[in-house]
C-alpha positions in Angstrom: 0.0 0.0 0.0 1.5 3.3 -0.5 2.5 5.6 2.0 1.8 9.4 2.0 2.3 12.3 4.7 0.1 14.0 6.5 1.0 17.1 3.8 -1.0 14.9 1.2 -4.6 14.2 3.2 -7.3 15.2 1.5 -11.3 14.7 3.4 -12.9 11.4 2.3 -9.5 9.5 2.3 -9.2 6.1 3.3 -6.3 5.2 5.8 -4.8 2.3 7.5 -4.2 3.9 10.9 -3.0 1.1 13.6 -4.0 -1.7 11.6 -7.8 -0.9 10.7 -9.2 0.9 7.9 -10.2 4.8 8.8 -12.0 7.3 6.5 -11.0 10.5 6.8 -13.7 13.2 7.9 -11.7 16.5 8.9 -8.2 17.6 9.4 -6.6 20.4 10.4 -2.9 21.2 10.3 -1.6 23.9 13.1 1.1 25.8 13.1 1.7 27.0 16.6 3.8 29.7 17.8 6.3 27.6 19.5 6.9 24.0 19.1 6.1 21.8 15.8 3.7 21.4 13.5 0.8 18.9 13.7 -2.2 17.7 12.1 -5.2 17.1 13.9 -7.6 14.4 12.6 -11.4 12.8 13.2 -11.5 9.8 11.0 -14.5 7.1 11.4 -13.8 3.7 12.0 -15.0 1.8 8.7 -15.5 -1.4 10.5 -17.0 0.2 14.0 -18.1 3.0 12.7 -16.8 4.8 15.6 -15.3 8.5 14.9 -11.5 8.8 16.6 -9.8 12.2 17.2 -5.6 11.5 16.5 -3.2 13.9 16.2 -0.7 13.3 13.9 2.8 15.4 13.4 3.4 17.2 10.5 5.4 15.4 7.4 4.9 11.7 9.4 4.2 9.0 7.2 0.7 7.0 7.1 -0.6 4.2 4.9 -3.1 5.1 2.7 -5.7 2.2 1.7 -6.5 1.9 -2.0 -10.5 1.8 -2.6 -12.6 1.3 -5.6 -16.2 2.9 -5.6 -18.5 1.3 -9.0 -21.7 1.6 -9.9 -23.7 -1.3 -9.6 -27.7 -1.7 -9.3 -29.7 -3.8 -6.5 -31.3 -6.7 -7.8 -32.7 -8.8 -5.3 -32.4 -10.3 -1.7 -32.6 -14.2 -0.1 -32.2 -15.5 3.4 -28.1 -14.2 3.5 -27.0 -11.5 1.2 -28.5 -8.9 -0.8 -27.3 -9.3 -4.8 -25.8 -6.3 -6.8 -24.9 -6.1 -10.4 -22.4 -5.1 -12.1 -24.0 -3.2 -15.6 -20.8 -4.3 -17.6 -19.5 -7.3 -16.9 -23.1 -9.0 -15.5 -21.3 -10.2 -12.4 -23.8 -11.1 -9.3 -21.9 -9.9 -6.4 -23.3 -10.6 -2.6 -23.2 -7.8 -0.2 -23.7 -8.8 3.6 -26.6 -6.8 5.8 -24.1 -5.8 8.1 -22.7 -3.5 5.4 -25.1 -2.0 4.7 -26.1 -0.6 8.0 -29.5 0.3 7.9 -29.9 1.5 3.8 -31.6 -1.9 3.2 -34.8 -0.2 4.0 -34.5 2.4 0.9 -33.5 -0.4 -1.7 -35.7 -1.7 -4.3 -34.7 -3.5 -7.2 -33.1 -1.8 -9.9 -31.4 0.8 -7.9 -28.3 1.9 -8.7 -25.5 2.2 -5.5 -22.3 3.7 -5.5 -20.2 1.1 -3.4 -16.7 1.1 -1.9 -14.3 -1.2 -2.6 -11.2 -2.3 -0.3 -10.0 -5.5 -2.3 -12.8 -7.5 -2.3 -14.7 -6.3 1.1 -17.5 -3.9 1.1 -16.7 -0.8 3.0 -19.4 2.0 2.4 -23.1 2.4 -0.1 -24.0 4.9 -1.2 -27.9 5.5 -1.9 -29.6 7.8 -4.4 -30.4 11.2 -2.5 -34.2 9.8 -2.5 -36.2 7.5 -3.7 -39.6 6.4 -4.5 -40.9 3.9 -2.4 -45.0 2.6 -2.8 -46.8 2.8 1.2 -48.3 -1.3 2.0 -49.9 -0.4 5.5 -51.3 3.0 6.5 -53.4 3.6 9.1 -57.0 6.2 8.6 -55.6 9.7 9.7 -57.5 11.2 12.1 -59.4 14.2 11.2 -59.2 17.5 12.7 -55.8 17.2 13.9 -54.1 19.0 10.9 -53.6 22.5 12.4 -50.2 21.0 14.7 -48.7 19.2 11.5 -49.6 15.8 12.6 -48.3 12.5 11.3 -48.8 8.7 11.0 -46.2 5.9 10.7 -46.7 4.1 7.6 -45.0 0.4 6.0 -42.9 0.9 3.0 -42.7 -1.6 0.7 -38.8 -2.5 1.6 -40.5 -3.1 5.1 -39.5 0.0 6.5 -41.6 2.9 8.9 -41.6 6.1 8.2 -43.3 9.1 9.5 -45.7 10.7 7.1 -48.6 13.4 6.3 -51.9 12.3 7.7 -53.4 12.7 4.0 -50.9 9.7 3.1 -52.5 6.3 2.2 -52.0 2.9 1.7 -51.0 2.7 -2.0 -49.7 6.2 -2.1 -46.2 6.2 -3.6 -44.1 9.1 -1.5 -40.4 10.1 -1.8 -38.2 9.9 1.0 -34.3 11.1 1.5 -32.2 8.2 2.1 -29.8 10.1 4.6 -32.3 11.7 6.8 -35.0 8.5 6.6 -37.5 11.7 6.3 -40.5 12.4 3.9 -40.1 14.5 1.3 -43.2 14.5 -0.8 -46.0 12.3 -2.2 -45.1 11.1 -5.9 
């Protein structure tokens, strides 16, 4: 793996720091008055997800991890994995739950997901901003209460809840914004 300074971090970079795979979320290098140089760093844990605080000093060397991100589209899910595509080559590639952390509840088939790459291992998805998703269960809104804004938890289709309008109903397609989890609109 190559090796770069703390001169060449850029945000979003992916590190080997003590053995385990870091993505960089902020640095800062400071130049104080007497002393130095350093370079002070919050990277998340990819495997934990844990954010760390290091500080690092100026010029040292650190490992930088090489990562892939491709385009590939959901397809479908069985008892194990979820299935992704790749559009050019055709190759079914299996993606554990645990990778995904949560975004299983905004995928339907035939979306297209940015993922990360480190060798062979899944280390991030990326979703579509929002997505269309078709309401299963809703319950009757109550009428009257619409003055304070009220809502309803509804079923997605993926299985998921999510806190709607009262005026949504079962059968209702509605947008929602994969990194909130939040209602954007009915579609």
């Amino acid at each position: 793996m190559p090796m770069i300074t703390t001169n060449d971090l850029k945000n979003g970079m992916t590190l080997v720091h003590k053995g385990v795979l870091h993505q960089l979320i902020h640095f800062q290098h400071i130049k104080p008055g007497k002393g130095p140089a350093f370079v002070r760093t919050k990277m998340r844990n990819i495997e934990s997800g844990s954010v760390v605080d290091h500080t690092f000093r100026a010029k040292e060397p650190i490992e930088q991890a090489i990562v892939e991100k491709r385009a590939l589209e959901y397809l479908y899910r069985d008892a194990s994995f979820y299935y992704v595509m790749d559009p050019e080559t055709y190759d079914q590639i299996p993606i554990s739950p645990k990778a995904l952390a949560g975004k299983e509840q905004y995928m339907i088939e035939n979306t297209e997901l940015l993922i990360t790459f480190h060798g062979t291992d899944v280390i991030d998805v990326q979703l579509p901003d929002s997505v269309v998703l078709e309401v299963t269960e809703a319950p009757p809104g109550i009428k009257g209460d619409t003055a304070s804004g009220a809502t309803k938890a509804v079923t997605l289709e993926t299985g998921g809840v999510l806190q709607v309008p009262l005026f949504v109903n079962e059968g209702d397609k509605v947008r929602v914004d994969t990194r909130s989890g939040a209602y954007i609109e009915r579609a």
